[in-house]
Backbone atoms as SQL, in Angstrom:
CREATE TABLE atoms (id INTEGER PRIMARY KEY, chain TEXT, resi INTEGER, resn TEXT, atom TEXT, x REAL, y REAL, z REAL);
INSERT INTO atoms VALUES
  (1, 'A', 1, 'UNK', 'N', -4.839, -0.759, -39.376),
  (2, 'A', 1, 'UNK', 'CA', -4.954, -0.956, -37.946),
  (3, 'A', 1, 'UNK', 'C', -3.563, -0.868, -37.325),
  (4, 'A', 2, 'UNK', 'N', -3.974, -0.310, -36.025),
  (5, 'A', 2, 'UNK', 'CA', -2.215, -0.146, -35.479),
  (6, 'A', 2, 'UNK', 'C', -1.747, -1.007, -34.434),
  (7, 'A', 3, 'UNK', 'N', -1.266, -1.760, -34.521),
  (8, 'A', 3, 'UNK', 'CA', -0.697, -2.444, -33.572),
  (9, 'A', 3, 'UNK', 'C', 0.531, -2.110, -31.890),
  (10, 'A', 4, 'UNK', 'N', -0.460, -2.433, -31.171),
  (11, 'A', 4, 'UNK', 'CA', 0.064, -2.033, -29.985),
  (12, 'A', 4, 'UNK', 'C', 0.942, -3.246, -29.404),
  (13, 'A', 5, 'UNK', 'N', 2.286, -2.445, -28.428),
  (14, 'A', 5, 'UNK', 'CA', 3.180, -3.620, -28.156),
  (15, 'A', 5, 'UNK', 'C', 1.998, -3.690, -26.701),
  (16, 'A', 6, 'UNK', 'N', 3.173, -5.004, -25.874),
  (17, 'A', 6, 'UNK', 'CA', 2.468, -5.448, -24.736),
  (18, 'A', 6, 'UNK', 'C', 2.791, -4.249, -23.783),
  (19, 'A', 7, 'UNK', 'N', 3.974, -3.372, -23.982),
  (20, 'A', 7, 'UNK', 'CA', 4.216, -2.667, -22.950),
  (21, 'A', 7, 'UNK', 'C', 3.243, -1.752, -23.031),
  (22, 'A', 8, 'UNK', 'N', 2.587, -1.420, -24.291),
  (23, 'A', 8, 'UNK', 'CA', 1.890, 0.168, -24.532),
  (24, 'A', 8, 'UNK', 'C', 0.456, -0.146, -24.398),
  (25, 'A', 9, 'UNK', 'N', 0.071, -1.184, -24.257),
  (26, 'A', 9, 'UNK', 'CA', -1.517, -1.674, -23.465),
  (27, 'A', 9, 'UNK', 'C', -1.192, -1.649, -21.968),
  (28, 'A', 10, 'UNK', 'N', -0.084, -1.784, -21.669),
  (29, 'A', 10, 'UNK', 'CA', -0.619, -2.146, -19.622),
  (30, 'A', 10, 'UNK', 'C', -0.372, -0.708, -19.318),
  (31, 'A', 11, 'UNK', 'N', -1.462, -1.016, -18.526),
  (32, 'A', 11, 'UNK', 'CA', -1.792, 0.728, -18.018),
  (33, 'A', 11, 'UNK', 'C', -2.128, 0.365, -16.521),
  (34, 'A', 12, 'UNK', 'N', -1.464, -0.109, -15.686),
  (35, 'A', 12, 'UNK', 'CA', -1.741, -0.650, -14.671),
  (36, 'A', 12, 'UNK', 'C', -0.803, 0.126, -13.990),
  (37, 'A', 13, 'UNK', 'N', -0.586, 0.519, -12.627),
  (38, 'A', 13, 'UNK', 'CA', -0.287, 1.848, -12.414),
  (39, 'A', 13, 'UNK', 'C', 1.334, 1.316, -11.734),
  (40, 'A', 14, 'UNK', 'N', 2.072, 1.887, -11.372),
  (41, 'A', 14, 'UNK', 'CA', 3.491, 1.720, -10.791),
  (42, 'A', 14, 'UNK', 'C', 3.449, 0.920, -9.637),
  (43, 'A', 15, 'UNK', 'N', 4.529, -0.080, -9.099),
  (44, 'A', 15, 'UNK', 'CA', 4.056, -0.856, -8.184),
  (45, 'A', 15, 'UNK', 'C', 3.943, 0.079, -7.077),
  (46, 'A', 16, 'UNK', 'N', 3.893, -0.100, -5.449),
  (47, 'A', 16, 'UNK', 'CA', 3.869, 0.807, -4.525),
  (48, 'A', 16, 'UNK', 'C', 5.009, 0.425, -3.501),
  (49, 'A', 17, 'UNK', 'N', 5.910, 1.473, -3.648),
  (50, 'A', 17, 'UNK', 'CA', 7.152, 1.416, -2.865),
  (51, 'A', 17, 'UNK', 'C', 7.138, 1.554, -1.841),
  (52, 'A', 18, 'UNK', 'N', 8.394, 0.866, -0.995),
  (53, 'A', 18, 'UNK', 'CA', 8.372, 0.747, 0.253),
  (54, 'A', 18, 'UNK', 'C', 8.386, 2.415, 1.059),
  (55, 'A', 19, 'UNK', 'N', 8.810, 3.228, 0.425),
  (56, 'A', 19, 'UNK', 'CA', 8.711, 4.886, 1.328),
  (57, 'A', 19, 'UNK', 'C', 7.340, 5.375, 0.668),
  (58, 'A', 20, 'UNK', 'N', 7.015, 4.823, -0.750),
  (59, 'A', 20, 'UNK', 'CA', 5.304, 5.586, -0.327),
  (60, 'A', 20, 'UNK', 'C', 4.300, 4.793, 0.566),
  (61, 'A', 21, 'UNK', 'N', 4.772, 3.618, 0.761),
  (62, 'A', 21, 'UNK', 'CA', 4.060, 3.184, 2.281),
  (63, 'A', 21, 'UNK', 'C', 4.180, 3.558, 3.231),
  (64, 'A', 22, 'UNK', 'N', 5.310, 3.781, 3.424),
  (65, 'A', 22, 'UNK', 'CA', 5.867, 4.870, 4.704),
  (66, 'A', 22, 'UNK', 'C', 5.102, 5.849, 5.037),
  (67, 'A', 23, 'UNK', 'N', 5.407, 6.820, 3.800),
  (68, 'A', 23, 'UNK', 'CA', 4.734, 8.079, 3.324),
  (69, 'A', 23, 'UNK', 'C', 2.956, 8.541, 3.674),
  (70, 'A', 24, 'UNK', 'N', 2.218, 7.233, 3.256),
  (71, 'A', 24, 'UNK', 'CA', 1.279, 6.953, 3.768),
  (72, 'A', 24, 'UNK', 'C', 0.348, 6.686, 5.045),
  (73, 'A', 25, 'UNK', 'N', 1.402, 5.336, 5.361),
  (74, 'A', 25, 'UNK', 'CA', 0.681, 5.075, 6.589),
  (75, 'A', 25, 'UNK', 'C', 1.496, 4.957, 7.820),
  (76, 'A', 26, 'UNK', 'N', 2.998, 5.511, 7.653),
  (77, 'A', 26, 'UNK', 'CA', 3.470, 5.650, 8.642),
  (78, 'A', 26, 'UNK', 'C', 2.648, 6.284, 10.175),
  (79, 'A', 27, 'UNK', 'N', 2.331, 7.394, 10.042),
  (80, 'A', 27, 'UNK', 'CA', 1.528, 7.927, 10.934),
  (81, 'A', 27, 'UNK', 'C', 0.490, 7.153, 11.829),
  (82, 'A', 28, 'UNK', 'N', 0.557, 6.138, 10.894),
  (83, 'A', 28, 'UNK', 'CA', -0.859, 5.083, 11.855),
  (84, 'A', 28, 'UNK', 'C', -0.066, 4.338, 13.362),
  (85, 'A', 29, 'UNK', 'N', 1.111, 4.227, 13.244),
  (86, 'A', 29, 'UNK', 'CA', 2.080, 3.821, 14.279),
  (87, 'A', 29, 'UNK', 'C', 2.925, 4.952, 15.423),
  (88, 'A', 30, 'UNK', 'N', 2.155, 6.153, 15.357),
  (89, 'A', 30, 'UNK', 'CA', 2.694, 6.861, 16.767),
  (90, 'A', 30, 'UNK', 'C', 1.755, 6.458, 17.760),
  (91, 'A', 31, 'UNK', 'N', 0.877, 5.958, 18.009),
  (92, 'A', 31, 'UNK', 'CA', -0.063, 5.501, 19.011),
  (93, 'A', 31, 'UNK', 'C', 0.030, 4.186, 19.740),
  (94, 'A', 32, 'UNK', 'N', 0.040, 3.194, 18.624),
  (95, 'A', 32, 'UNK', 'CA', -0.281, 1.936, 18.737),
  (96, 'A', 32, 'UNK', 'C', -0.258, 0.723, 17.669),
  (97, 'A', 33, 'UNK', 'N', -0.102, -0.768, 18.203),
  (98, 'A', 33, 'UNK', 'CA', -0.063, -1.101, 16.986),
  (99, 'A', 33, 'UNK', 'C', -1.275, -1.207, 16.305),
  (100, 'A', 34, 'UNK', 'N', -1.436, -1.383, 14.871),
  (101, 'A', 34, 'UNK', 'CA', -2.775, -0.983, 14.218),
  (102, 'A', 34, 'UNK', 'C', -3.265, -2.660, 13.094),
  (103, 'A', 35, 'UNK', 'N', -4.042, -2.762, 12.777),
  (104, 'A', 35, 'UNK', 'CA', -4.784, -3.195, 11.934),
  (105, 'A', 35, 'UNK', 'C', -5.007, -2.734, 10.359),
  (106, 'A', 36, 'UNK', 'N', -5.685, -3.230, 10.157),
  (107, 'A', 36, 'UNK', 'CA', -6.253, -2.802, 8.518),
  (108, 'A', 36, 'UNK', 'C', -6.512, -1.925, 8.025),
  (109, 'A', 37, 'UNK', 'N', -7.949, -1.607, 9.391),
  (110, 'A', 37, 'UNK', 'CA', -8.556, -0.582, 8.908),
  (111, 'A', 37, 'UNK', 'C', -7.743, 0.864, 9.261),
  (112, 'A', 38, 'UNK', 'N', -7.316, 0.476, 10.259),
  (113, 'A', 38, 'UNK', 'CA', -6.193, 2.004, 11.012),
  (114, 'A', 38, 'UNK', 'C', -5.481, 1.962, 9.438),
  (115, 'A', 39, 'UNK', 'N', -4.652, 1.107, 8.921),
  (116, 'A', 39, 'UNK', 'CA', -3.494, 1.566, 7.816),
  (117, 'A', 39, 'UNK', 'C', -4.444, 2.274, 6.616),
  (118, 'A', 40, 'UNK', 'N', -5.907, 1.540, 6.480),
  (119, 'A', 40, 'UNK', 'CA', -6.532, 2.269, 5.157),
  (120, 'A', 40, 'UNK', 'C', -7.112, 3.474, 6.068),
  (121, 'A', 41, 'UNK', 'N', -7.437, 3.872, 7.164),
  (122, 'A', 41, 'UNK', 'CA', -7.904, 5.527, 7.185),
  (123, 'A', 41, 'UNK', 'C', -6.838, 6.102, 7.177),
  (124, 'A', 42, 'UNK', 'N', -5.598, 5.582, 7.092),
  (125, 'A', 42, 'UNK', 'CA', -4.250, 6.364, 7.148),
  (126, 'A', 42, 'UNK', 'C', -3.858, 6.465, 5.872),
  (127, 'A', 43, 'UNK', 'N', -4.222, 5.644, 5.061),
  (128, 'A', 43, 'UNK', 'CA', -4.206, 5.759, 3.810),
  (129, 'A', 43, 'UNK', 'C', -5.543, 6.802, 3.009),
  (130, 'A', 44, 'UNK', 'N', -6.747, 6.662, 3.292),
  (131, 'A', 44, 'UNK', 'CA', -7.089, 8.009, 2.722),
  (132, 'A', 44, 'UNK', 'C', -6.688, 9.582, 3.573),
  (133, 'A', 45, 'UNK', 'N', -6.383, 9.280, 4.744),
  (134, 'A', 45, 'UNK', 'CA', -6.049, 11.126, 5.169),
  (135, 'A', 45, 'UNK', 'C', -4.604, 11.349, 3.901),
  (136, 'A', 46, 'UNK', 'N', -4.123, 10.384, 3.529),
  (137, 'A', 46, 'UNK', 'CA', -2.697, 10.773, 2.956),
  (138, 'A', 46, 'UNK', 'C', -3.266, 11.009, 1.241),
  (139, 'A', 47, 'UNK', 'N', -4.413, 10.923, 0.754),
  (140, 'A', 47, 'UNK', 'CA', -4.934, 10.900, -0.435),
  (141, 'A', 47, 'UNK', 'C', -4.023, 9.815, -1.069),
  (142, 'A', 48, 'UNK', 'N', -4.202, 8.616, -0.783),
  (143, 'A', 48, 'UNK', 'CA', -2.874, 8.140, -1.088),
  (144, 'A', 48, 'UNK', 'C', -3.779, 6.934, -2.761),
  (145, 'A', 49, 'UNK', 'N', -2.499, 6.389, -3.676),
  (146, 'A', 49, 'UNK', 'CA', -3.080, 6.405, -4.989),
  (147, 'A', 49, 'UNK', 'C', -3.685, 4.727, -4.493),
  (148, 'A', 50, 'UNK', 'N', -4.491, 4.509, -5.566),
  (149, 'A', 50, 'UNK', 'CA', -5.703, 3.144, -5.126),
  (150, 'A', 50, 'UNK', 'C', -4.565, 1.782, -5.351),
  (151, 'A', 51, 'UNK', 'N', -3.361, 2.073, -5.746),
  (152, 'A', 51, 'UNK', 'CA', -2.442, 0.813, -5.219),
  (153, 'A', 51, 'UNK', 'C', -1.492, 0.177, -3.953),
  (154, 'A', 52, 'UNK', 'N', -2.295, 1.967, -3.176),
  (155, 'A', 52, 'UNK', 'CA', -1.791, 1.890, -2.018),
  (156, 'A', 52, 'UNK', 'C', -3.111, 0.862, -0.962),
  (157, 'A', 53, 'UNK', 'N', -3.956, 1.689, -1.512),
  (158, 'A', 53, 'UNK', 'CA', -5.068, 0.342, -1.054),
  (159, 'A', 53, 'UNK', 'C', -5.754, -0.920, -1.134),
  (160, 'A', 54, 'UNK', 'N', -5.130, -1.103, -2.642),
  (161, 'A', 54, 'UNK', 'CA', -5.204, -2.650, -2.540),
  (162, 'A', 54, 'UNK', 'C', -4.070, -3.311, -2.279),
  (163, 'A', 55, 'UNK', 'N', -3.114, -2.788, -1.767),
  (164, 'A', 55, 'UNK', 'CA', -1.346, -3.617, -1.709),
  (165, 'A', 55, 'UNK', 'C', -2.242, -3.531, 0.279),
  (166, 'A', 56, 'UNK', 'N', -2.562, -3.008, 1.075),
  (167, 'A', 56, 'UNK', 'CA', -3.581, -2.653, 2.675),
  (168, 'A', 56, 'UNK', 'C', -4.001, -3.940, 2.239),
  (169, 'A', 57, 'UNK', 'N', -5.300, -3.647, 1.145),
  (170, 'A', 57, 'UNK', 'CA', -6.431, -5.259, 1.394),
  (171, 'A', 57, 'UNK', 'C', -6.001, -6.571, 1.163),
  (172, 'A', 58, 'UNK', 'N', -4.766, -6.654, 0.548),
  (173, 'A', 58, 'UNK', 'CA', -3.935, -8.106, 0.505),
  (174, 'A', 58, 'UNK', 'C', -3.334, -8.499, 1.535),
  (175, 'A', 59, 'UNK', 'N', -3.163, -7.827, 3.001),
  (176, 'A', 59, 'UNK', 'CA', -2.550, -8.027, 4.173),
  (177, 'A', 59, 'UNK', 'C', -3.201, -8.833, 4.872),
  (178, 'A', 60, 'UNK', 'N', -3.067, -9.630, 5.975),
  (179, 'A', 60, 'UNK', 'CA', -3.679, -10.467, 6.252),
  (180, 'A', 60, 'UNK', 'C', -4.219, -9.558, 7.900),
  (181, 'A', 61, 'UNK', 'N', -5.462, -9.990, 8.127),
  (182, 'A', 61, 'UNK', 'CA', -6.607, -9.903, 9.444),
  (183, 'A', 61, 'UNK', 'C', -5.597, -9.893, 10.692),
  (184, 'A', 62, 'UNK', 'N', -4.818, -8.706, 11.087),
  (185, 'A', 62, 'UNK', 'CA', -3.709, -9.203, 12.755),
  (186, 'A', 62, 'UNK', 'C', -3.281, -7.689, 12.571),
  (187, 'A', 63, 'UNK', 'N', -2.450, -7.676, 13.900),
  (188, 'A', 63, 'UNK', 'CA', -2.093, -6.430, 14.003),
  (189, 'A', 63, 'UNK', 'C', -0.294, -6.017, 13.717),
  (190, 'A', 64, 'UNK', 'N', -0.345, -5.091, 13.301),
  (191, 'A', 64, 'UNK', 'CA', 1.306, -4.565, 12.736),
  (192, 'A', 64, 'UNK', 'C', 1.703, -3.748, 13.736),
  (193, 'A', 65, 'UNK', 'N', 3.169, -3.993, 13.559),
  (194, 'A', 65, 'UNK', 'CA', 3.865, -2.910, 14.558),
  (195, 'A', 65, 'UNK', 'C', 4.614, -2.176, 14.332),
  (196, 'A', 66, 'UNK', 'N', 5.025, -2.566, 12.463),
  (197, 'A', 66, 'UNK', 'CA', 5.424, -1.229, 12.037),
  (198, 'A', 66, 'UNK', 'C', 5.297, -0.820, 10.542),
  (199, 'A', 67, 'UNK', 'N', 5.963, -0.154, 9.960),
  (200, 'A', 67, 'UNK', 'CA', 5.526, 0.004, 8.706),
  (201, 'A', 67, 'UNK', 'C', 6.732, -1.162, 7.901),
  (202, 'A', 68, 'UNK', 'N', 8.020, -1.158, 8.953),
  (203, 'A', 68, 'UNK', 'CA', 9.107, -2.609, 7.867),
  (204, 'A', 68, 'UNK', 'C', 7.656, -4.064, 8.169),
  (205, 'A', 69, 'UNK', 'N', 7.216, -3.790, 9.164),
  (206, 'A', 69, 'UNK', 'CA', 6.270, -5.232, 9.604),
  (207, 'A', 69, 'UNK', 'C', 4.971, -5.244, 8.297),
  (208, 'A', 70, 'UNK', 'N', 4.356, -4.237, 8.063),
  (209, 'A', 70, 'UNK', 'CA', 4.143, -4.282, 6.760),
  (210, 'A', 70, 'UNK', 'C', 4.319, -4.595, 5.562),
  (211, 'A', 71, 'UNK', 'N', 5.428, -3.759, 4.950),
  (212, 'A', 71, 'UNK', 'CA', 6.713, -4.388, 3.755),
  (213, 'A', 71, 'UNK', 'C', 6.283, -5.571, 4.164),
  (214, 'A', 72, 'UNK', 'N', 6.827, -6.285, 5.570),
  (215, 'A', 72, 'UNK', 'CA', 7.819, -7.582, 5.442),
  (216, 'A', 72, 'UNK', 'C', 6.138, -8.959, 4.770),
  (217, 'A', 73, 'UNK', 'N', 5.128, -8.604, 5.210),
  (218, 'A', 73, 'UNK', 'CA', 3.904, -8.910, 4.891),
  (219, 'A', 73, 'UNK', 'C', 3.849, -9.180, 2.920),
  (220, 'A', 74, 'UNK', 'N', 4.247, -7.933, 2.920),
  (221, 'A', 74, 'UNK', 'CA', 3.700, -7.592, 1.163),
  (222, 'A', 74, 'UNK', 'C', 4.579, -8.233, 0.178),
  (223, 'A', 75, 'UNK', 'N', 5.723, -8.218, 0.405),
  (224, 'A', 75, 'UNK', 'CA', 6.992, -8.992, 0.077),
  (225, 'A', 75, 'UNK', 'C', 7.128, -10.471, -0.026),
  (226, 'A', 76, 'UNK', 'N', 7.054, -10.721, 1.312),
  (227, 'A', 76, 'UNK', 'CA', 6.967, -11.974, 1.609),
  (228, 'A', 76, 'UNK', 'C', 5.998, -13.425, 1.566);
C-alpha cells in the first residue's frame, strides 16, 4: 500500500486572489453599487472557477462599492 503525504491528498483548489476577483467581478461596479447576486452573475459571465463563488456566498446580505470593499469583506 502506498502512502500518501497530507500535501498529496488535498486537492482543494488554489485560494482566490485579490486580481482574480477583480478579474471577475470587477465589471459589476461600472453602474452601481451591487449585491450578491450582481457579483455572482458577474461571476458566471466571467466563467469564473467555483472558488470564486463560494469566496461571493461567504459575503454578507448589503451592498458593495467596490471590488477593495469586497477583499476588505473576505479578509477581514
Amino acid at each position: 500500500m502506498i502512502r500518501q503525504s497530507a500535501a498529496m491528498r488535498d486537492t482543494r483548489a488554489p485560494a482566490v486572489t485579490r486580481m482574480e476577483l477583480h478579474d471577475c467581478v470587477g465589471d459589476a461596479f461600472l453602474v452601481v453599487d451591487v449585491g450578491k447576486a450582481d457579483l455572482l452573475n458577474a461571476a458566471l459571465r466571467c466563467d469564473a472557477r467555483p472558488a470564486v463563488f463560494a469566496a461571493i456566498n461567504r459575503l454578507p446580505e448589503r451592498l458593495f462599492t467596490s471590488t477593495d470593499d469586497v477583499w476588505a469583506c473576505l479578509v477581514g
